[in-house]
C-alpha positions in Angstrom: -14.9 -1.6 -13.0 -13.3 -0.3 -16.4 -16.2 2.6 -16.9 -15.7 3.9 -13.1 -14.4 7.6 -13.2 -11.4 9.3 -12.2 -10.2 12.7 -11.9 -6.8 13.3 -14.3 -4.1 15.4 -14.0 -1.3 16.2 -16.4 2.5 16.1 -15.8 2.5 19.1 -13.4 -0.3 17.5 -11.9 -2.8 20.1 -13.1 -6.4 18.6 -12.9 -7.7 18.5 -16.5 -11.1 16.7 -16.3 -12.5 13.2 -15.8 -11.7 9.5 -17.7 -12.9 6.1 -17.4 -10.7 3.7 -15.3 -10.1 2.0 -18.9 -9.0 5.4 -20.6 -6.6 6.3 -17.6 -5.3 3.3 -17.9 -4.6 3.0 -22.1 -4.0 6.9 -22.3 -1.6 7.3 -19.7 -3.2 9.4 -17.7 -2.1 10.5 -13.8 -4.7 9.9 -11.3 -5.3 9.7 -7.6 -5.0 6.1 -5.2 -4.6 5.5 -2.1 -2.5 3.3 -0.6 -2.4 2.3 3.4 0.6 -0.1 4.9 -0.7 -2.1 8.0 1.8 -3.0 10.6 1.9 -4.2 13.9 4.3 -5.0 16.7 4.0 -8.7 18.0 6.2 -10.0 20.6 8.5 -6.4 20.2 8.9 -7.3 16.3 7.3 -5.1 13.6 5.4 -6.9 11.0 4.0 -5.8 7.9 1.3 -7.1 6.4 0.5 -7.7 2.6 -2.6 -9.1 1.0 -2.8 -11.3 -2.2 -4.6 -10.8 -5.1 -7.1 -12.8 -6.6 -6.4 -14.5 -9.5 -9.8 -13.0 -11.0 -7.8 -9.8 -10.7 -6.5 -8.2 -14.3 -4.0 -6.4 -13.1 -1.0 -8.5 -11.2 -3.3 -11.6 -10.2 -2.1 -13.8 -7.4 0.9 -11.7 -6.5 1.5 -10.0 -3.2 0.5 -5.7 -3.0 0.0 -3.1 0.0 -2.3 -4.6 2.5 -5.0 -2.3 1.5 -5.7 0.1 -1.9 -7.6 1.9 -4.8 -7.9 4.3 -7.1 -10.2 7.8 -5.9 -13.1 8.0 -7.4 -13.4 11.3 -9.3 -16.0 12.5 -6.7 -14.4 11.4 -3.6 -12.2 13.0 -1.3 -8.6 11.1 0.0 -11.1 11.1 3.1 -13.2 8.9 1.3 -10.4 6.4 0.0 -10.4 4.5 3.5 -13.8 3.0 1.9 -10.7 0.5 0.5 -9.5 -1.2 3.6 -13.0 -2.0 5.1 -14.0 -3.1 1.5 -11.0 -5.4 0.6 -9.8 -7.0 3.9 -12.7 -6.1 6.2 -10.6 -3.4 8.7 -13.4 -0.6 9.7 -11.1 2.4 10.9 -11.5 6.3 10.2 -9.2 8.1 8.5 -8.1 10.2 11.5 -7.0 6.8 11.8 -4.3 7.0 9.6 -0.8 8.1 9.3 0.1 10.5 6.3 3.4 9.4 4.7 3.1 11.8 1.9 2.2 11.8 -1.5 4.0 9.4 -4.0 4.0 9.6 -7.6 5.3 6.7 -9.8 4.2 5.2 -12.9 4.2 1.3 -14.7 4.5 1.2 -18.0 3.3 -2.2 -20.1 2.4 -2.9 -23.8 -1.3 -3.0 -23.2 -1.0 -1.2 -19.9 0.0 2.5 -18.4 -0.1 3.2 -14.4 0.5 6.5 -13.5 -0.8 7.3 -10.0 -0.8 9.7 -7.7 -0.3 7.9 -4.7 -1.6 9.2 -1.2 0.0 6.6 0.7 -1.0 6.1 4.9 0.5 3.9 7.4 -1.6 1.6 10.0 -0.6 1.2 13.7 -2.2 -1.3 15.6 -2.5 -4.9 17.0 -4.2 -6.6 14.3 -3.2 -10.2 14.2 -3.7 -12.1 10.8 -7.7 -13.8 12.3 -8.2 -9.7 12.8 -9.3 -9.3 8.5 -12.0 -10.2 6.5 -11.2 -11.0 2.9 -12.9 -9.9 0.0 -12.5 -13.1 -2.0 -13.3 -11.8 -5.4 -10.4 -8.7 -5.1 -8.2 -10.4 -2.1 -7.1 -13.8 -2.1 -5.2 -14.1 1.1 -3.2 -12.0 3.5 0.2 -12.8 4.9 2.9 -10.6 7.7 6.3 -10.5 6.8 8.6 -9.4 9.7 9.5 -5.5 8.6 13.4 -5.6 8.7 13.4 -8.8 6.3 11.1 -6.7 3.8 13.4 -3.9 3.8 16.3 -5.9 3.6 14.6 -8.0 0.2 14.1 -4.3 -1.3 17.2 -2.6 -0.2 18.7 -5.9 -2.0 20.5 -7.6 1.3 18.8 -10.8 1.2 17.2 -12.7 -2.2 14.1 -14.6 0.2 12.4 -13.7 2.7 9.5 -15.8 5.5 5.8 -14.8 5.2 2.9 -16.3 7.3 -0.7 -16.0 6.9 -3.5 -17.6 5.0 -5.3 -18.1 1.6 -8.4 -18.8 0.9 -8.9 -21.4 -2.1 -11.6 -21.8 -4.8 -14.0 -23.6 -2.5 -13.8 -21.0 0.2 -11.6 -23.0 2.5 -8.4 -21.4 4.4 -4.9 -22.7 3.7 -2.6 -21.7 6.1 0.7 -20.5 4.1 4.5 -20.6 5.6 6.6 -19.9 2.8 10.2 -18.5 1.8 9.7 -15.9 -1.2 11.3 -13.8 -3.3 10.9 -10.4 -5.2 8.6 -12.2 -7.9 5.9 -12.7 -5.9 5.5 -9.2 -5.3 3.6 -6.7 -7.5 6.5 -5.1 -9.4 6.2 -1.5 -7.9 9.0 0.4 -9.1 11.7 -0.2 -6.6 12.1 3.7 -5.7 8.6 3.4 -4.8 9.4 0.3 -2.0 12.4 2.1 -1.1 10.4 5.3 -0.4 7.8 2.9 1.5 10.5 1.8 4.1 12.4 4.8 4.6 9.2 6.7 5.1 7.1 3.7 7.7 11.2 3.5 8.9 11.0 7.0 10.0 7.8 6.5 11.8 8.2 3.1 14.0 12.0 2.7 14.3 12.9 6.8 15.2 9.8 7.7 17.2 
């Protein structure tokens, strides 16, 4: 995965060429993802959904990220990026599919480790229950709903824990059902402009329609 390619851009976001996933990643460079947020409305409540990582994952093993993502390939389209959901939790939809919430940029900086992305972020509509995915075990560990107004409040700092349900699947390939209280640690750490932008921007869309 470290030799795939990406097209990089420079801070005005000016395309200068093409790096490995490695290079992007110990150079700094900005590059393209996408990034889709499933939600659904059970019972007149708005979930949203969150997947797991694996813990073969480098980056932020075990810790809970947007339901679906990836990085754009440097010779794919955004239109190609919904390759990502059907790949990692086994959702087959097109990308007419989708709702557009913009472009975000933001960037994670570690010691060993620079994430500057260019962020084409989508929201997902639908009915999907939690037996609706398919799991990519060796990139997704589990998936879990969290009701929507207790994610924003955990972000927008009103409340320190908040209820998920869903599942995991363990090292032997069996399910575990999970019912948990969590808190902001079990999250990927995102910069918290970026979740903020995240639930103004799916807040617009399902609470003001």
């Amino acid at each position: 995965m470290d030799t795939e390619k990406l097209k990089i851009y420079d801070d005005n976001r000016n395309p200068i060429g093409v790096a490995t996933r490695k290079e992007v990643h110990e150079k700094g460079y900005w590059h393209e993802a996408i990034h889709c947020w499933f939600v659904s409305k059970i019972e007149g409540v708005y979930y949203i959904f969150l997947q797991k990582r694996s813990a073969n994952k480098k980056d932020y093993p075990n810790l809970l990220d947007i339901t679906a993502a990836g990085h754009l390939l440097a010779h794919e389209t955004i239109h190609d990026g919904v390759r990502e959901i059907e790949e990692e939790i086994g959702i087959s939809i097109s990308f007419d599919e989708l709702i557009s919430l913009g472009v975000i940029d933001y960037s994670v900086m570690r010691a060993d480790f620079i994430d500057k992305e260019l962020a084409n972020v989508f929201l997902y509509e639908s009915e999907l229950d939690l037996d609706d995915f398919t799991l990519q075990e060796d990139e997704v560990s589990g998936i879990v709903r969290i009701m929507f107004e207790d994610f924003c409040n955990l972000w927008l700092g009103k409340q320190d824990f908040v209820k998920v349900q869903g599942y995991e699947i363990d090292i032997n390939g069996k399910r575990i059902n999970v019912d948990d209280r969590i808190n902001k640690e079990q999250f990927v750490p995102h910069e918290l402009t970026y979740y903020k932008s995240i639930i103004n921007k799916i807040s617009d869309r399902i609470i003001h329609k």
